[in-house]
C-alpha positions, 0 to 999 in steps of 0.5 A, spaced: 378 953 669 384 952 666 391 952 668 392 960 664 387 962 666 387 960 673 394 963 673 392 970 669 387 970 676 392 969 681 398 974 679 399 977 686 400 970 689 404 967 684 409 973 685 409 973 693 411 965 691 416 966 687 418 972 692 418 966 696 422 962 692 428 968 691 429 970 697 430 962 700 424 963 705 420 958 701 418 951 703 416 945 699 412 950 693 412 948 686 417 952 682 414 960 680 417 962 673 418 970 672 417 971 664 417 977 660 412 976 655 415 976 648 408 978 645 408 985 650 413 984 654 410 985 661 411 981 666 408 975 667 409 970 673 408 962 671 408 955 674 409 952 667 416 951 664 414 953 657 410 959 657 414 964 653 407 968 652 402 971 657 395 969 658 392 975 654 396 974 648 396 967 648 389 968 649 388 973 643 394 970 639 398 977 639 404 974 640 405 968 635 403 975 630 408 979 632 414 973 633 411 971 626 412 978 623 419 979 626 420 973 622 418 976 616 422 981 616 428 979 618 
């Protein structure tokens, strides 16, 4: 398992960690990112730094399609 997909299945975890996090009542965990995908803008919770798309538009490369004809167009 990867560390995508390990994240794409455990969704509700990372959201309680990042709740966690804001609220200031977390101790000692890694640090949980809430993104908006830039492929279909929902809300994605990640623990990487980078992560500018979910998993399931990395996984069907949907969003580097879209960011790409965005470009295109522009």
């Amino acid at each position: 398992m990867t560390h995508a997909e390990y994240e794409y299945e455990n969704q509700e975890d990372l959201k309680y960690l990042w709740y966690l996090q804001v609220t200031g009542r977390a101790t000692e965990c890694a640090t949980v990112r809430r993104i908006t995908c830039k492929g279909c803008e929902r809300v994605y919770f990640t623990q990487v730094h980078c992560v500018k798309f979910c998993y399931e538009c990395r996984f069907d490369n949907i969003g580097t399609k879209k960011k790409k004809k965005k470009s295109r167009l522009a």
